[in-house]
C-alpha positions in Angstrom: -1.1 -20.8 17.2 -0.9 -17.5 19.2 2.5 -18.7 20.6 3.9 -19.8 17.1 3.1 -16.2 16.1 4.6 -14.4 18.8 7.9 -16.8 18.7 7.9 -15.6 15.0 7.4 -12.2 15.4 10.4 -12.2 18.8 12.6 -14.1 15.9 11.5 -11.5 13.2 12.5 -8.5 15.6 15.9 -9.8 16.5 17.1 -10.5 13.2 16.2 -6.4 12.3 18.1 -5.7 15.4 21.0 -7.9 14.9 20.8 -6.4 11.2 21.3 -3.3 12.8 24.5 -4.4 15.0 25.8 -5.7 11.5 25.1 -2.6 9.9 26.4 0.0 12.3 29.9 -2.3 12.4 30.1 -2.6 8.6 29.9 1.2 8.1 26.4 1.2 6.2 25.2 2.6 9.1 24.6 6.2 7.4 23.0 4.6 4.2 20.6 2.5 5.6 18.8 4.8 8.6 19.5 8.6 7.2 19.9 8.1 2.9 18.2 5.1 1.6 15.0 6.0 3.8 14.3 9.4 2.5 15.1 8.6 -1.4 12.2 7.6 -3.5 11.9 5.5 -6.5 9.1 5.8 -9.1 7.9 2.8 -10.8 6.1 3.0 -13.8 3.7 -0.2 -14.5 1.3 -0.3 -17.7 -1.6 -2.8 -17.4 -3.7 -3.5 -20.5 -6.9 -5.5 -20.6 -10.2 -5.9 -23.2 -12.2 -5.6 -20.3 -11.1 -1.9 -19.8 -14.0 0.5 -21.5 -12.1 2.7 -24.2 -13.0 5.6 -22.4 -10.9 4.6 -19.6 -7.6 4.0 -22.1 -5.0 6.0 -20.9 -5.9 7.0 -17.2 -3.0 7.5 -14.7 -3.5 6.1 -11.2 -0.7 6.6 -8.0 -0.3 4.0 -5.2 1.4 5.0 -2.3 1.2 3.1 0.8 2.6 2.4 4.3 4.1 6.1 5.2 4.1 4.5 9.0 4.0 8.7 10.4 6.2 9.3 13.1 9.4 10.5 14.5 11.2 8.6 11.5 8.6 9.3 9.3 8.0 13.4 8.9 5.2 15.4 7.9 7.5 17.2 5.8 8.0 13.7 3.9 4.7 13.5 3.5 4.3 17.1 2.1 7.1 16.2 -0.2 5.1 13.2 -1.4 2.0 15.1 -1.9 3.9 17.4 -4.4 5.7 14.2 -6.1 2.0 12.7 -6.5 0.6 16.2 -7.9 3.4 16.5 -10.2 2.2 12.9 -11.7 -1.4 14.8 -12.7 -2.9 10.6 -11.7 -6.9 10.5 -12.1 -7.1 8.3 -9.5 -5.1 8.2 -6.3 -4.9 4.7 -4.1 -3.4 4.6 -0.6 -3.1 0.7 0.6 -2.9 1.2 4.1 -0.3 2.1 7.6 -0.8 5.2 7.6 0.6 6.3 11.4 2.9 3.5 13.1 1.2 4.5 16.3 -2.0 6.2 15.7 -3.5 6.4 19.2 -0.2 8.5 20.5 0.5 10.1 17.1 -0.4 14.3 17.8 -0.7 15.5 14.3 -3.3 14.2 12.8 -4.4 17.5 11.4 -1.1 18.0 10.3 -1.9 14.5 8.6 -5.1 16.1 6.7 -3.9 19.5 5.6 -1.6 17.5 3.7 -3.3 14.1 2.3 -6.1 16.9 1.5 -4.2 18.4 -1.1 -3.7 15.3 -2.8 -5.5 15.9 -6.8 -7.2 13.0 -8.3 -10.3 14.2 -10.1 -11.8 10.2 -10.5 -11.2 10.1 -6.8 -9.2 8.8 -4.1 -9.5 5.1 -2.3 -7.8 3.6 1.0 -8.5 1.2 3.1 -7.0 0.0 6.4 -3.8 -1.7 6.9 -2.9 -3.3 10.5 -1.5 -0.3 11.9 -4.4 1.6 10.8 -6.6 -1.0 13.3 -3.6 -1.3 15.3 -4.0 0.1 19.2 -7.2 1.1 19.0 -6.8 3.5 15.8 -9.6 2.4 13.4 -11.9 4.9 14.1 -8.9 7.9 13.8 -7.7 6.4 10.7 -10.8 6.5 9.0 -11.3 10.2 10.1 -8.4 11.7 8.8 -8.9 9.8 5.6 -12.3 11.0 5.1 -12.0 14.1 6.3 -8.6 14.0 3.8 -11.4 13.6 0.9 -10.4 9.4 0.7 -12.8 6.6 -0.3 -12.8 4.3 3.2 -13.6 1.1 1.3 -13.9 -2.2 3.8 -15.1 -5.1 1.8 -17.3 -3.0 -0.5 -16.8 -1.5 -4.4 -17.3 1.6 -5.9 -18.2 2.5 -9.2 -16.3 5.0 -11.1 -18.1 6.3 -14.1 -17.8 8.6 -16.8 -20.2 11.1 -18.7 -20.8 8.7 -20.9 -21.8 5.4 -18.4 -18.8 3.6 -18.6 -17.9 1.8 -15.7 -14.8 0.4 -13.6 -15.1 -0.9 -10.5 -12.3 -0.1 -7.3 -13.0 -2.3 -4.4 -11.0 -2.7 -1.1 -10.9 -5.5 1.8 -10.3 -4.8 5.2 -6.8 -5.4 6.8 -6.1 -9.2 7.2 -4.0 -9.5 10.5 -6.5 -7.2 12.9 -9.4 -6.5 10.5 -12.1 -8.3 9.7 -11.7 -9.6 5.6 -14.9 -10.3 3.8 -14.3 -12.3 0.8 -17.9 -13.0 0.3 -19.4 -10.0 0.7 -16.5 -8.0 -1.5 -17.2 -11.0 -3.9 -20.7 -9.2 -4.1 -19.6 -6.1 -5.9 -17.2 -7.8 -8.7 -18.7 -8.9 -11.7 -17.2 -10.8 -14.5 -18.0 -7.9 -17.4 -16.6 -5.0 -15.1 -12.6 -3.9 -15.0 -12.3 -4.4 -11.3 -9.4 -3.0 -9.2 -8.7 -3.9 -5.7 -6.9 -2.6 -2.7 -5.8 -4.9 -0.1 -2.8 -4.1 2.1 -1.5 -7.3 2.7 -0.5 -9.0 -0.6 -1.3 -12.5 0.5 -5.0 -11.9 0.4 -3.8 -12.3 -3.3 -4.6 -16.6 -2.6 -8.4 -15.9 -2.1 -9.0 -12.8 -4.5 -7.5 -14.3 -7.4 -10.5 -16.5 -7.4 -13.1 -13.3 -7.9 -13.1 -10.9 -10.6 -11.0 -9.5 -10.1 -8.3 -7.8 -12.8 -5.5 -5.8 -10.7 -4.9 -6.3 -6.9 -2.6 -3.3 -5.5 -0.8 -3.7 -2.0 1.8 -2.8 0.4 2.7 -4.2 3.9 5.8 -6.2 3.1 8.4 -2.8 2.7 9.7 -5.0 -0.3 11.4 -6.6 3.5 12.9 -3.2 4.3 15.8 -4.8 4.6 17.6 -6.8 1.4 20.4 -8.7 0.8 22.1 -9.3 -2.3 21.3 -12.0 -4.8 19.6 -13.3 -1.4 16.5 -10.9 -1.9 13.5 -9.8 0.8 15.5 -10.8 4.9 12.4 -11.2 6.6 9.2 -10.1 5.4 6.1 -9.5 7.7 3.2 -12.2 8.1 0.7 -12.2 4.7 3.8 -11.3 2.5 5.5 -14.6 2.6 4.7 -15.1 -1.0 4.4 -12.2 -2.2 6.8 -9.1 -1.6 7.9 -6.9 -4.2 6.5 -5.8 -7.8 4.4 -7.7 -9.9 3.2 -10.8 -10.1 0.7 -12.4 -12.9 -1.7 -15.3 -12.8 -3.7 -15.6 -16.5 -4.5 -12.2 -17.1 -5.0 -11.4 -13.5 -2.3 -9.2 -12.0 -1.1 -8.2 -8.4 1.3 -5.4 -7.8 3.2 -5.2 -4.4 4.3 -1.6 -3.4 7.0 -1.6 -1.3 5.9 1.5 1.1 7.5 4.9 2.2 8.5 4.9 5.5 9.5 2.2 8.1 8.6 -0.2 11.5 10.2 -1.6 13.9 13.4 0.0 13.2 14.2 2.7 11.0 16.4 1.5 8.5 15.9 0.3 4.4 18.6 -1.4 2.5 18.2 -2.1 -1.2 14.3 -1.4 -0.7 14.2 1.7 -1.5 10.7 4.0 -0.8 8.3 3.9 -3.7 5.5 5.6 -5.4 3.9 3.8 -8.1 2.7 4.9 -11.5 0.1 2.7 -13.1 -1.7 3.7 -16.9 -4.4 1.5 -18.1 -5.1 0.6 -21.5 -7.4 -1.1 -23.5 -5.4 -4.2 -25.3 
């Protein structure tokens, strides 16, 4: 198994490079490393359900997800995101994981803070970890800045959110699938049936188990929407636990899963026709 993976991940990396080669000699060069990475496209998703109390009807949350900090991926682009998120006025804020693309040699983390900090979400704000965020040896930074950002670490647990007067919805959040340590069962423990339950998993695949649960809305990230599309052909190559699902939403009944398609980028530092993403999500009572 271990050698299937790394054959597939050697395969995955030369097909972005030879992308690259193909890039750089068809003139999109520019486009895809300096434009398309720094634009941003807000989507705007309504979900509706009976289960949602009617003093919930109308709230505003923002997903963003995989920034992947770095040299390609600036602290100034994060301030600018912070503002573009402020300027939504969302109750609730969700980040969905890769935060740093190298988090044990990354020197800015309270660059990282000051910023994620001033975030505004007055029903609060939720992460959890994606597999950079475990990724050489960087759980336990990850989960500091995030704290000490004012995020909601959630790792196979809920949380209530509830108004003045004791209505309830439920945001719950399982650990990273390719270096965490999922708990279906015990995140199964904090859903029930007569609760509106949102849940934050990065990798969208987890999407196979959780759909089981009660669970109502599934938000994640991981796949970049591919980073790198063609036409009429879609998502190149995608990263492993976003084989099925990769980009926007998808329904099953009246359970829905949303795939963000991140901020910044891995591996190499280019987008084409995946273009960065925040996400705008109002709830309403059907």
């Amino acid at each position: 198994m271990t050698k299937k993976v790394h054959r597939r991940m050697f395969l995955k990396s030369m097909l972005y490079f030879a992308f690259a080669g193909l890039a750089l000699s068809a003139g999109g060069y520019s486009y895809s490393r300096y434009l398309e990475p720094k634009l941003l496209d807000v989507e705007k998703i309504e979900f509706t359900s009976p289960k949602l109390p009617q003093s919930f009807s109308g709230i505003k949350a923002v997903q963003f997800s995989d920034t992947h900090l770095s040299d390609h991926y600036t602290l100034e682009q994060l301030k600018n995101i912070k503002e573009s998120i402020n300027a939504l006025s969302p109750d609730l804020v969700f980040f969905t994981g890769d935060l740093i693309d190298d988090p044990l040699h990354y020197k800015e983390k309270n660059g990282i803070i000051s910023q994620l900090a001033d975030i505004k979400a007055p029903l609060g704000k939720f992460s959890v970890f994606g597999n950079h965020d475990h990724g050489g040896y960087g759980s336990n930074i990850y989960a500091e800045v995030m704290m000490q950002s004012g995020f909601t670490m959630l790792k196979n647990e809920s949380r209530d959110i509830r108004l003045a007067d004791g209505a309830v919805i439920t945001v719950s959040g399982l650990d990273d699938l390719m270096l965490g340590k999922p708990d279906y069962q015990n995140l199964e423990k904090g859903l029930s049936e007569e609760t509106f339950n949102i849940l934050l998993a990065h990798e969208p695949d987890a999407w196979l188990h959780t759909k089981k649960l009660a669970v109502d809305v599934q938000l994640s990230g991981h796949s970049h929407g591919g980073q790198v599309q063609l036409p009429f052909y879609g998502p190149l190559i995608t990263p492993p636990f976003a084989d099925i699902y990769t980009e926007g939403l998808y329904e099953y009944g009246e359970m829905k899963l949303y795939v963000n398609r991140g901020l910044g980028t891995t591996r190499v530092p280019f987008r084409f026709l995946s273009m960065p993403e925040l996400t705008v999500f109002t709830f309403n009572k059907a």
